[in-house]
N, C-alpha and C positions, 0 to 999 in steps of 0.2 A: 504493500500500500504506500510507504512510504517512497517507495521508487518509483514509481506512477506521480506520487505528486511531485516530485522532486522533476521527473521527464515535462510536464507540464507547464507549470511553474520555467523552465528555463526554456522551452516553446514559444511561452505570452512575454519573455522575455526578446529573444532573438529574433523575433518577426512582428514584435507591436510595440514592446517600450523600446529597443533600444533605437528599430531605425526612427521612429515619430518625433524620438530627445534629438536625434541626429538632425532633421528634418526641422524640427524647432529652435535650435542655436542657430543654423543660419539664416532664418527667417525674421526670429528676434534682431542679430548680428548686422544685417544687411539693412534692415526696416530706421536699428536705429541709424548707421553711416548714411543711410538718403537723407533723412529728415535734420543729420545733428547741423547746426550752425557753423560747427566748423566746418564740415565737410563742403556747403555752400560757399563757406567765405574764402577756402584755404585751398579747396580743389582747382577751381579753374584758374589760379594765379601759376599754379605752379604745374599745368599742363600749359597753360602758355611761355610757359619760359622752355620747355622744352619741343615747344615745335620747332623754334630756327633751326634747332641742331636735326632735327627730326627733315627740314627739308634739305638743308644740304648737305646729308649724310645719302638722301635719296639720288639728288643730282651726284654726289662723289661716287653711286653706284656704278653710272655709267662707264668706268674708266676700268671695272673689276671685268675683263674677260672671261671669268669663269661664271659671271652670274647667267640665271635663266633668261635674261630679258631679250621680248621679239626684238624684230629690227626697227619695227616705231621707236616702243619705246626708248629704247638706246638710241637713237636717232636724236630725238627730242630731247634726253636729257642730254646727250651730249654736246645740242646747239646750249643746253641751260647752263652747263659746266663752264661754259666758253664766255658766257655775257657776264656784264658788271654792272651792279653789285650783286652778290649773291643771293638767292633767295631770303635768308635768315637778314640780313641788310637791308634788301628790298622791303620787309615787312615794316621795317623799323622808319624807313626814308619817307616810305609811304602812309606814314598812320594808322597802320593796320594795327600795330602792337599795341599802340596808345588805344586804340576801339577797344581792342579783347579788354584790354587792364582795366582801362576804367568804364565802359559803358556795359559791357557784358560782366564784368564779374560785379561792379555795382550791383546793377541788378540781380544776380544770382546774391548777393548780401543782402538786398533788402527782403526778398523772397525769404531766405534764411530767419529774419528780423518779424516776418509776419509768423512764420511756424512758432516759432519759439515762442510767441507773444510778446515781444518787444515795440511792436508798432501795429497801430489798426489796418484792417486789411484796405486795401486800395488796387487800382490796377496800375501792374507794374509794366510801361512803355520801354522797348528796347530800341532805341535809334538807330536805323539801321543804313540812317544816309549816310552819317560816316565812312561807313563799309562800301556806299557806292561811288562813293567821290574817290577809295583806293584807286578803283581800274581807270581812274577818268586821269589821275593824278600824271604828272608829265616825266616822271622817273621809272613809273609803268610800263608809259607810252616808248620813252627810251628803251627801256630794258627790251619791252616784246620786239622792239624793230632789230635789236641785236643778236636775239634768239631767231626773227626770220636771216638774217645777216649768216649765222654760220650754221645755217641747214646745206643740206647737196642741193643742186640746183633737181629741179623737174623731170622726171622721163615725160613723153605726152600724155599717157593716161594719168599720171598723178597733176597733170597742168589741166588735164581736164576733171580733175576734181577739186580744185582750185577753182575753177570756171561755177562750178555745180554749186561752191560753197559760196561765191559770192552773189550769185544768184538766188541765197534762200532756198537752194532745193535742198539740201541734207545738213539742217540746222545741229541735229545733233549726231550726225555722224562726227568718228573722228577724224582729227585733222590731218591732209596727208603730211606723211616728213619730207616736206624737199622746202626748197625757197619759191615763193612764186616769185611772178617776173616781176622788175623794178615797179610796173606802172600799180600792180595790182596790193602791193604790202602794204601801204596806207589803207589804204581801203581793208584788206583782209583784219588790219591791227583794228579799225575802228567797229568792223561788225564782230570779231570776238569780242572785245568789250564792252559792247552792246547786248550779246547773248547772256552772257553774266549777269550782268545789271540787271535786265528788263524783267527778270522773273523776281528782282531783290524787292521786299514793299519798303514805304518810307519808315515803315514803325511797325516792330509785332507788340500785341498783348502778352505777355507772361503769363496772365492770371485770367487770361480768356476762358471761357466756362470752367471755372474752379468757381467753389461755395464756401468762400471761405468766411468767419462769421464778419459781421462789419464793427462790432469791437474788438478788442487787443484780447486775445485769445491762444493758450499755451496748444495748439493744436499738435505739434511734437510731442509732447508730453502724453497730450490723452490717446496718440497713437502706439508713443511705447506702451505706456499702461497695461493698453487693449495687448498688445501682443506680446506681454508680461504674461499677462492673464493663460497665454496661450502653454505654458506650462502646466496648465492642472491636465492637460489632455494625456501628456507622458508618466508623468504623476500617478493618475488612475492605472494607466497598465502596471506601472513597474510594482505599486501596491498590491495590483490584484495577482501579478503573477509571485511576488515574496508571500502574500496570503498564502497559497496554493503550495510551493517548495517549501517555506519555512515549517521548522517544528518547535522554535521557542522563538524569545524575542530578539537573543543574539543574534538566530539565523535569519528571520524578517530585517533588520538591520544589514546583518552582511550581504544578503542579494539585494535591497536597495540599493546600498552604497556601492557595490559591485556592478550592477547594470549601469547607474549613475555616471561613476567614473570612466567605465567602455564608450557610451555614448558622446562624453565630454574631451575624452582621448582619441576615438574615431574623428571627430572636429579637426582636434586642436593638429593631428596628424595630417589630414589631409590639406591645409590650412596653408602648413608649413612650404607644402608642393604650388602653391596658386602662381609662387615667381614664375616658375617654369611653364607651368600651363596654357596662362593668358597667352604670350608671346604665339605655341603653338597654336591655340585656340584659333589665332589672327590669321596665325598663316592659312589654315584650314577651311575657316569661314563660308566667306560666299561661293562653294566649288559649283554652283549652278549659273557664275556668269561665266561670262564672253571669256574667251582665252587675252583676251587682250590685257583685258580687269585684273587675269590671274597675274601674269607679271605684274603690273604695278605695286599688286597687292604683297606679291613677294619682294619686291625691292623695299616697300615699307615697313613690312614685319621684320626685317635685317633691322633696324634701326630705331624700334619701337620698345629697345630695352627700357632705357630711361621712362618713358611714359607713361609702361606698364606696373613698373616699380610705383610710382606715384600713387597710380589708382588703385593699385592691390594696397597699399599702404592704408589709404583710407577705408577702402572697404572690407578687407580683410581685417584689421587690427580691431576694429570691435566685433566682431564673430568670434577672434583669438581670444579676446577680454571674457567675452559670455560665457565658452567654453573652459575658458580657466576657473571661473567663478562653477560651475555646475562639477568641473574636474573635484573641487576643494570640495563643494559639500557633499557629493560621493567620498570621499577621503574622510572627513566627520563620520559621516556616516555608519562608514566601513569600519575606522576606530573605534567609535561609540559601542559598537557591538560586543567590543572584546571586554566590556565595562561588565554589562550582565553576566559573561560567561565568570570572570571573576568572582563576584555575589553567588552565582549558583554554586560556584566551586567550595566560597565559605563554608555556605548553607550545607553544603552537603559533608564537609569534612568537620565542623562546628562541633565539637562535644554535648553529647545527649546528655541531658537531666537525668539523674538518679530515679528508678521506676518505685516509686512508694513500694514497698511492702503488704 
């Protein structure tokens, strides 16, 4: 009997408390990194400081002969390799950096500033003419006519796609790699930067259909709460299956604190692998586009160390927190246990009273 409940017991264990605890630290872990303030204020400063290096690490691609890239792309980045100022430059000369830093992470601050309840809610405008006035910008304008400057001149059919694209017939095709002819580069430079633009609007909503209350309202808070809460779910199994195995209250103790701790160690272990993951993750991703898209996408993932570090940083390290905190009270737990077995051991070796006569 007791080995039927003990098989039991470590069944409601292995297939309902431990993966739902498992299931539930990263859910809790991740829930709070979206919502905390920091993560809003502190995230996008410091993915934008690592994109310069993130694009001209992709133009210095072009120069590695051993990489996969088609002959577009290598084409293209190697008119990019060739122009001045570099991409990571180009962001800086043009405004672009000055947008991300203050106009987009601003506002990812004051969003941050509404969850938390530090300010009533409002709708948060993100300016997005800044971003369009980049392409119009005359360092732009420079650079692209240097990148048409050291492409290979045209075979026919790539001048007759030139011809196609400046006529508005293959708006989103890609561009071919050659130079077009002298008369046609202005023109080509002014309707790519036209194609960019005209889909940019002057202003997005942040807080467009969000219900947020219209007083100052700690709504991060009442969401960790809620998904605090979401612990009694793991709780119930791992009780009901120590009910069932255990035969005193040591034992109920020790397969808590024992499932507890697997679950919170399961975490805290795969946790540890996420550096390595994300990167692969990227490279792997979208295998349902264009082969075109695949190389790009591989020349970026070579170079997306730094970036990935950052965001695992943030989003990982309160998952790592939750888990360590759920590791420790499986450990109490687990200790606590060997407390009663103590007192029983007393009780049971204690000297009897003298049997009256």
């Amino acid at each position: 009997m007791n080995q039927t409940r003990t098989i039991l017991g470590l069944i409601i264990m292995i297939f309902f408390a431990i993966p739902v605890l498992f299931g539930i630290i990263w859910a809790v872990g991740l829930t709070q990194a979206v919502v905390s303030q920091k993560t809003l204020s502190e995230l996008p400063g410091e993915i934008i400081a690592e994109i310069p290096d993130l694009l001209d690490g992709m133009v210095l691609a072009a120069r590695d002969e051993n990489s996969d890239l088609d002959y577009d792309s290598r084409t293209w980045l190697t008119a990019m390799d060739g122009a001045s100022p570099t991409p990571g430059e180009l962001m800086k000369e043009t405004g672009l950096n000055d947008w991300l830093e203050k106009e987009l992470s601003g506002s990812l601050r004051t969003l941050g500033d509404i969850l938390n309840g530090k300010t009533a809610a409002r709708d948060i405008w993100l300016d997005m003419r800044p971003l369009k006035a980049v392409f119009n910008h005359p360092t732009m304008e420079r650079w692209l006519s240097q990148v048409m400057e050291k492409l290979p001149p045209c075979s026919a059919s790539q001048a007759g796609d030139w011809e196609r694209f400046l006529l508005k017939e293959n708006r989103y095709d890609p561009l071919p790699p050659c130079r077009p002819m002298a008369g046609q580069q202005t023109t080509a430079i002014a309707l790519i930067r036209s194609h960019i633009t005209r889909d940019i609007p002057d202003q997005i909503n942040l807080s467009e259909n969000t219900r947020f209350p219209h007083h100052r309202y700690n709504i991060a808070k009442t969401v960790m709460s809620f998904t605090y809460l979401l612990f009694l779910i793991p709780v119930v199994f791992i009780v009901l299956g120590a009910l069932v195995a255990a035969r005193s209250k040591s034992h109920f103790l020790r397969w808590s604190g024992a499932a507890t701790m697997i679950g919170g160690g399961l975490v805290l272990a795969m946790s540890s692998l996420v550096k390595g993951v994300i990167p692969w993750a990227m490279r792997i991703g979208p295998v349902n586009y264009s082969s075109s898209w695949t190389h790009w996408q591989d020349v970026f993932s070579d170079h997306t160390g730094g970036l990935a570090l950052v965001v695992s940083r943030h989003f990982i390290s309160p998952v790592i927190a939750v888990a360590g905190i759920v590791c420790v009270v499986g450990l109490l737990l687990f200790a606590f246990s060997f407390t009663f077995t103590r007192e029983t051991a007393a009780k049971t070796h204690a000297p009897q009273p003298p049997q009256a006569s």
